[in-house]
C-alpha positions in Angstrom: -34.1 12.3 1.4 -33.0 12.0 5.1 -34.6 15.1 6.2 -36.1 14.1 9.3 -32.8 12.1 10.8 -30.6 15.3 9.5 -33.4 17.7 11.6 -33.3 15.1 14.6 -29.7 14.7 14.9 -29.2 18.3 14.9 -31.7 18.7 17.9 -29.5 16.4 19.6 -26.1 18.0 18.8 -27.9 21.5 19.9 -28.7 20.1 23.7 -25.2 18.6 23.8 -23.5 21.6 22.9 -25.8 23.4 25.7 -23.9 21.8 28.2 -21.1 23.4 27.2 -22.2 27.0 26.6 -18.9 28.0 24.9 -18.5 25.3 22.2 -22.4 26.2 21.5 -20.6 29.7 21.0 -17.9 28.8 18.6 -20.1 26.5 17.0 -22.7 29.2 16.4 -19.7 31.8 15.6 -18.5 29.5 12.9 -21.7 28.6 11.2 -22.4 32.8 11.3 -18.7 33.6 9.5 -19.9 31.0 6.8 -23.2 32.4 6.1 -21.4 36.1 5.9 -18.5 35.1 4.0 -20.8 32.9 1.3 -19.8 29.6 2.0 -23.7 28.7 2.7 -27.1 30.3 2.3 -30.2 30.6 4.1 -33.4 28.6 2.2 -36.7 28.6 2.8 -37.8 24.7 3.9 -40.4 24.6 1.3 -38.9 26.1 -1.8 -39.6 24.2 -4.9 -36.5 22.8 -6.9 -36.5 20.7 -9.6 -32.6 19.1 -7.9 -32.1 16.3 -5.7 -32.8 17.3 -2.3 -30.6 15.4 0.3 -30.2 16.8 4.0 -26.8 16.4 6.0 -26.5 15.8 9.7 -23.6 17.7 11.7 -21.7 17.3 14.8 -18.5 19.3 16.6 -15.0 17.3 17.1 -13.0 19.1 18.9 -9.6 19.8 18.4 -6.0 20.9 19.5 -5.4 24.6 17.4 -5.5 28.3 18.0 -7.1 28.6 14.9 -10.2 26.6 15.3 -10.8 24.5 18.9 -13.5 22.7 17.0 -14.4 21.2 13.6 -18.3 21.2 12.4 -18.0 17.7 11.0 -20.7 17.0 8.2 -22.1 12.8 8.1 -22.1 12.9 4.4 -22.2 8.4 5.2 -25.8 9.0 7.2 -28.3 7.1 5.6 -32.4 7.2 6.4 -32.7 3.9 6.3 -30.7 0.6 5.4 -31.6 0.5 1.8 -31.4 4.0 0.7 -27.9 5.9 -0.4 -25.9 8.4 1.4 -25.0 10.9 -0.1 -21.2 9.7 -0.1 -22.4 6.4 -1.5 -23.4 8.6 -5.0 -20.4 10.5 -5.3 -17.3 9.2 -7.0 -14.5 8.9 -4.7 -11.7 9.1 -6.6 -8.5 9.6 -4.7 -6.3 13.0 -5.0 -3.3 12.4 -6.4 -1.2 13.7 -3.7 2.7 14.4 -3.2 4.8 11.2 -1.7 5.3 12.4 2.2 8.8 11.0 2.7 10.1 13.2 -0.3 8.4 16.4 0.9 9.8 15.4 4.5 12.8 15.6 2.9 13.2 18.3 0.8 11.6 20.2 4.0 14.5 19.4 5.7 17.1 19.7 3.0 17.8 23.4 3.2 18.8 25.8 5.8 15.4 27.8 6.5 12.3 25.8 6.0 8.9 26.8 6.1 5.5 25.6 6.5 1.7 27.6 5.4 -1.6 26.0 4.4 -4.8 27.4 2.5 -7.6 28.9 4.5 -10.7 27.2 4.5 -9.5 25.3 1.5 -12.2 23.3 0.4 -15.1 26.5 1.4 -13.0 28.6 -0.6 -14.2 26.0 -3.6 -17.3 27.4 -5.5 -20.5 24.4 -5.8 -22.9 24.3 -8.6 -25.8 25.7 -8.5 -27.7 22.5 -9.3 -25.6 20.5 -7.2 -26.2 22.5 -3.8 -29.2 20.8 -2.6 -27.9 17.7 -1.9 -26.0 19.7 0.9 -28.9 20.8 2.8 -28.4 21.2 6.6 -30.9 22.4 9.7 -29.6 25.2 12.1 -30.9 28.4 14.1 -33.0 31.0 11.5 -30.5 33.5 13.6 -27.0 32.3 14.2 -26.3 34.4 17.2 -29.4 33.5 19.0 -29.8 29.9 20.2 -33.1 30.1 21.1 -34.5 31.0 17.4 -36.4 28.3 16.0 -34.5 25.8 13.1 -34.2 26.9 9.5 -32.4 25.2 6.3 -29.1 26.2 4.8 -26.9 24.8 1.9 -23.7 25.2 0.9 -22.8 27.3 -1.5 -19.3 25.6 -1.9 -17.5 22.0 -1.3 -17.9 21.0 2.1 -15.2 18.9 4.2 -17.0 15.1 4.9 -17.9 14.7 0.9 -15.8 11.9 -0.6 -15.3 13.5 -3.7 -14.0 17.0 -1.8 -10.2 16.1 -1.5 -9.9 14.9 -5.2 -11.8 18.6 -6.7 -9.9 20.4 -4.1 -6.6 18.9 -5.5 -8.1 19.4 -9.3 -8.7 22.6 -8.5 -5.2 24.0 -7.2 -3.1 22.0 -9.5 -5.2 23.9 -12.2 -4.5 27.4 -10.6 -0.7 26.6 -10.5 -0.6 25.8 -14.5 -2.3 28.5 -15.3 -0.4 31.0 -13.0 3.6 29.9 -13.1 6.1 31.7 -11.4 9.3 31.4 -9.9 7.6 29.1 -7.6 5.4 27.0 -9.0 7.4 23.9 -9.3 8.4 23.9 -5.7 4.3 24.2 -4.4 3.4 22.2 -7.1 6.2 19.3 -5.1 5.5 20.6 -1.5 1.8 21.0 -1.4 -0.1 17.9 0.6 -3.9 18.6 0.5 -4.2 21.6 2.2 -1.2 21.8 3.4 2.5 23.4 1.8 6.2 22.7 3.7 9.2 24.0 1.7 13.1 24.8 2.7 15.3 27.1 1.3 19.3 28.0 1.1 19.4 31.4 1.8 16.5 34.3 3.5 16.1 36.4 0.6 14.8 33.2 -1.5 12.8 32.4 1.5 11.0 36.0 1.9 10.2 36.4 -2.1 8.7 32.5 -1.5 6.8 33.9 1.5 5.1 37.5 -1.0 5.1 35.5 -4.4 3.1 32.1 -3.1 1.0 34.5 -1.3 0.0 36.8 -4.2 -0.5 33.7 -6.3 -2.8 31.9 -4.2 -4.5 35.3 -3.5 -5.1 35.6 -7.4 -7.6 32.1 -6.5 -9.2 33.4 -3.9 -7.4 31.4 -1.6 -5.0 33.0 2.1 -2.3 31.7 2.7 -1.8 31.5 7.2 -0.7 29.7 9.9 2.6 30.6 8.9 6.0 29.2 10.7 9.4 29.0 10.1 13.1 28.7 11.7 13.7 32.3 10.1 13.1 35.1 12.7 12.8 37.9 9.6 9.7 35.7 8.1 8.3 35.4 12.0 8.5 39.0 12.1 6.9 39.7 8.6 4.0 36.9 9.0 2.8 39.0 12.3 2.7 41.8 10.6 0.7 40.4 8.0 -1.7 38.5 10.4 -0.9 35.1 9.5 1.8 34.0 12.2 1.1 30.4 13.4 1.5 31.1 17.4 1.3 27.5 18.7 4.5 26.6 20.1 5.3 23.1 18.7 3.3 23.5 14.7 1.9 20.0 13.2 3.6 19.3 10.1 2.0 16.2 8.1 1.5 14.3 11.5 4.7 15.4 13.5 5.9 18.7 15.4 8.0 20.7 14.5 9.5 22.7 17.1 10.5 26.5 15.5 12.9 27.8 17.8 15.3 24.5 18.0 14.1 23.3 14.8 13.4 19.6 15.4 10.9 17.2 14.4 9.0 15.0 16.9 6.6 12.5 16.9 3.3 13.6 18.7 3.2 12.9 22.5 1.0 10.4 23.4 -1.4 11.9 26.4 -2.3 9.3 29.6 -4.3 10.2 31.9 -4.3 8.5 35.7 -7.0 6.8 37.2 -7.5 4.3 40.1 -3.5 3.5 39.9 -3.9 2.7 36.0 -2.0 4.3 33.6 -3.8 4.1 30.4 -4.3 6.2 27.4 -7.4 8.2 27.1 -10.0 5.5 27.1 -13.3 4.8 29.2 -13.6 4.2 32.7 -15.1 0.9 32.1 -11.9 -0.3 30.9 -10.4 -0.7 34.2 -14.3 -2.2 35.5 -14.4 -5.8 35.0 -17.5 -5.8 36.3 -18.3 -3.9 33.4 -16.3 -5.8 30.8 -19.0 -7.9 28.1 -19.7 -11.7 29.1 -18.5 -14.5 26.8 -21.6 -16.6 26.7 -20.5 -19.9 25.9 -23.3 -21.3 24.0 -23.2 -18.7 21.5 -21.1 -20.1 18.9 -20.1 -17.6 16.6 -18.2 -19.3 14.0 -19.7 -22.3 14.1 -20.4 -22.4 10.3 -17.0 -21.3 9.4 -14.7 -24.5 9.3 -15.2 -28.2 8.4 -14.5 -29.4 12.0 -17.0 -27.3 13.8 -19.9 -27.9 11.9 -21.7 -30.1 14.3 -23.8 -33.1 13.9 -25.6 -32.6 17.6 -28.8 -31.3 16.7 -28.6 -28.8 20.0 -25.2 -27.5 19.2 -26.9 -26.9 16.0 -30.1 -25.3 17.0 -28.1 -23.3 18.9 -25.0 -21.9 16.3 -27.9 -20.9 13.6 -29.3 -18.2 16.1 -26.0 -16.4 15.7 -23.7 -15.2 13.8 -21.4 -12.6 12.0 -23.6 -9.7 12.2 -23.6 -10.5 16.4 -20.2 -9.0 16.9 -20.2 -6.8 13.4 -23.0 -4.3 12.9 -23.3 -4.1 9.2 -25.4 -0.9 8.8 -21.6 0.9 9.8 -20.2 0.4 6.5 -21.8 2.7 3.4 -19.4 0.4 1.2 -19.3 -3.6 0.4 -15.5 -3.8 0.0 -15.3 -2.1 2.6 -17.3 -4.3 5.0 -15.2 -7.4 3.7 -11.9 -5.8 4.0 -12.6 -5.1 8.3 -14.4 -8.6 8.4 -11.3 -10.5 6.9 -9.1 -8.2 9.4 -11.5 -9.5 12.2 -11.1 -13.6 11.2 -6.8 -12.9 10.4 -7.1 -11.6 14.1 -8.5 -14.6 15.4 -6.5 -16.9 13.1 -3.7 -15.3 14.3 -4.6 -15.8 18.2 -5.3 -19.6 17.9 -1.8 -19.9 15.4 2.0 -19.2 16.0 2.4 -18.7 13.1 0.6 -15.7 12.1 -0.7 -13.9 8.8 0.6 -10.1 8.4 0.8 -7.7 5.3 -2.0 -7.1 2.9 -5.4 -9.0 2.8 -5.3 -11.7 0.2 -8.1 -13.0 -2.2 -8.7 -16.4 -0.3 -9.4 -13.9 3.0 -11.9 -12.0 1.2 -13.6 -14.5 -0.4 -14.0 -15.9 3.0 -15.5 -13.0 4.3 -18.0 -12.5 1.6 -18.8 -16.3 2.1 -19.2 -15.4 5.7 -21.8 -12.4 5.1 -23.7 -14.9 2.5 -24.3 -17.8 5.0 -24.8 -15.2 7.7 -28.0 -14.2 5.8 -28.6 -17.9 4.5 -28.4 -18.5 8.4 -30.9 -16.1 9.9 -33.2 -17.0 6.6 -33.5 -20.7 5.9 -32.0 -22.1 9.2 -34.1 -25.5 8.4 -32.3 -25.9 5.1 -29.3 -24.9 6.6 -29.7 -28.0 9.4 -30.1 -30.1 6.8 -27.1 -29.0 4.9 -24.9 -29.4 7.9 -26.8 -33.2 8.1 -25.2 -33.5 4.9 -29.0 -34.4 3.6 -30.3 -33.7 0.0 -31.9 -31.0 -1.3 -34.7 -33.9 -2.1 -35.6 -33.9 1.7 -36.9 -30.4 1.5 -40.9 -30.2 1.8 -43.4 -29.3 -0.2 -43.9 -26.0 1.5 -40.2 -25.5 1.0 -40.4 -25.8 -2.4 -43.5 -23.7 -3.2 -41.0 -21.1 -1.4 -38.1 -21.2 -4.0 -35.7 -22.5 -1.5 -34.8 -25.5 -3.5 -33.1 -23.1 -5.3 -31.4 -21.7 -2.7 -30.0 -24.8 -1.8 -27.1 -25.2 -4.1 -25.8 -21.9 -3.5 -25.9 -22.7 0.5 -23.8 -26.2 -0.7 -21.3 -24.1 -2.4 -20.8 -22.2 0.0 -20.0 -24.5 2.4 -18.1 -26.9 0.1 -15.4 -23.7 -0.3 -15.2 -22.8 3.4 -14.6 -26.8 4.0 -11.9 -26.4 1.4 
């Protein structure tokens, strides 16, 4: 239980937000609707439950939309410590099985008047066990409006966005609804629907109206809106601001692009730059443009000293010197919740260096030999910063018979072989 991190964290977001009075308004605002509308629910700190209690930290990203400037992003990956679990790490995380995007693309632009919607609050709109809503417990203000009332604990009452598992039970969940409920429409939501997200085209307007009343009743049956409506079609435009539900931002995002309504074209996003000092550059920190600010190579620190057959050294300074360092100086390990996951960026990180000292250069999918380096790489890494006397002597190509007495009351004669091994295949 992380409840002390979740309560600290939020103390922190809290005087960030501060600075910025009216994201600590929105943020505040949006936390409020939930409460009223049932997403979440107020607790007392100290009720007894016989559940797993887990607390969840929470930040803002902001955001380009008319709908919602910011996003209350839940760490679902925050661990207490090293050793213990986030929540993400206990929950299956079992992929949705989603629509292919080139043939919704397509079919979006196959017809005359296309269309584009997506669900409300999807995943809030998602009811959560009752014996599973205490893993979900989060710290905010007793009284939403007032940002000076003291902090109380809330869960969710429904799936939150930041859970692993959320995309695959919001997927179950509305592929369910749809074969339960057919209509004229089903099969055509059932092809264009993308998470959250639905983008159809159609031959003629009356096909494209009934589409626009019929998906709308359906999902309405689920408890699910249907907004953020657009279209080419200036009768649907009409009807969809009647209704409430017009999307009014000029170019809409359609799975990654904009669309633009009134020519109908597709675009890739813009990329922003921003000026500074004569510098064109992307939006990145000033320090980039700063050498002065730019991290020093130290040149006695060798890294990957352990890595290859012809840099493991026989000078018994060079050696003293690559043991005190190592993967974990340029990768912090504690960033990745998942082991495959922490071998698939280290194996990225030696291809990129491979690549820079080789014309010839590695490209496409990781292969086994890469990840079985990198594991081998995190393996010595600890052997390293553990046993760096046995590991001198293995790079002195001595004998495990050379080890003392001491060594040997230890157990690290029978760490030895493994350390050999591991060396033998990165010499391979």
């Amino acid at each position: 239980m992380n409840k002390e991190i979740a309560h600290r964290r939020t103390e922190n977001v809290i005087k960030r937000l501060k600075k910025e009075p009216h994201l600590l308004q929105k943020y505040r605002e949006i936390i409020g609707e939930q409460e009223r509308r049932g997403f979440i629910e107020k607790i007392g700190e100290d009720t007894v439950t016989s559940n797993t209690v887990h607390y969840i930290p929470h930040h803002a990203v902001k955001k380009e939309s008319s709908t919602t400037p910011i996003r209350i992003v839940f760490d679902c990956s925050c661990r207490a410590r090293q050793e213990t679990p986030s929540l993400n790490d206990c929950l299956m995380d079992s992929p949705p099985d989603l629509n292919e995007l080139t043939g919704i693309l397509l079919r979006f632009r196959l017809n005359q008047w296309a269309v584009s919607t997506d669900i409300e609050k999807a995943f809030l709109n998602v009811g959560l066990e009752e014996k599973d809503r205490d893993v979900t417990r989060f710290f905010w203000f007793s009284d939403p409006t007032d940002s000076t009332s003291p902090l109380s604990v809330y869960r969710f009452k429904s799936v939150l966005f930041g859970a692993t598992c959320s995309p695959f039970i919001l997927n179950a969940v509305v592929q369910k609804h749809l074969s339960e409920n057919t209509c004229e429409w089903t099969d055509a939501i059932q092809k264009d629907l993308y998470v959250d997200n639905i983008i159809s085209s159609f031959p003629t307007e009356s096909q494209l109206l009934q589409y626009f009343d019929t998906s709308r009743t359906l999902f309405a049956k689920a408890g699910f809106n249907l907004r953020s409506w657009a279209s080419n079609n200036k009768t649907l435009q009409d009807r969809a601001t009647s209704e409430n539900v017009l999307d009014n931002d000029k170019l809409i995002k359609v799975l990654g692009l904009r669309w633009n309504t009134d020519k109908d074209t597709l675009t890739f996003a813009k990329q922003e730059y921003v000026e500074m000092e004569d510098h064109l550059i992307t939006k990145r920190p000033g320090w980039i443009v700063d050498t002065t600010k730019w991290p020093q190579w130290k040149k006695e620190a060798l890294i990957f000293t352990t890595l290859t057959k012809d840099n493991l050294s026989t000078n018994t300074n060079d050696t003293a010197t690559s043991i005190t360092v190592g993967i974990n100086k340029i990768m912090d390990i504690d960033r990745y919740g998942a082991y495959q996951k922490l071998l698939r960026v280290t194996a990225y990180v030696y291809r990129f260096i491979y690549n820079c000292k080789n014309e010839k250069k590695r490209s496409g999918n990781l292969n086994v030999e890469e990840i079985q380096i990198a594991s081998v790489a995190w393996i010595q890494d600890s052997q390293l910063r553990n046993y760096p006397d046995v590991f001198h002597s293995l790079q002195q190509k001595t004998s495990k018979n050379n080890l003392t007495s001491e060594d040997r009351c230890k157990g690290k004669d029978k760490d030895v072989d493994q350390m050999r091994l591991s060396l033998n295949f990165l010499d391979c």
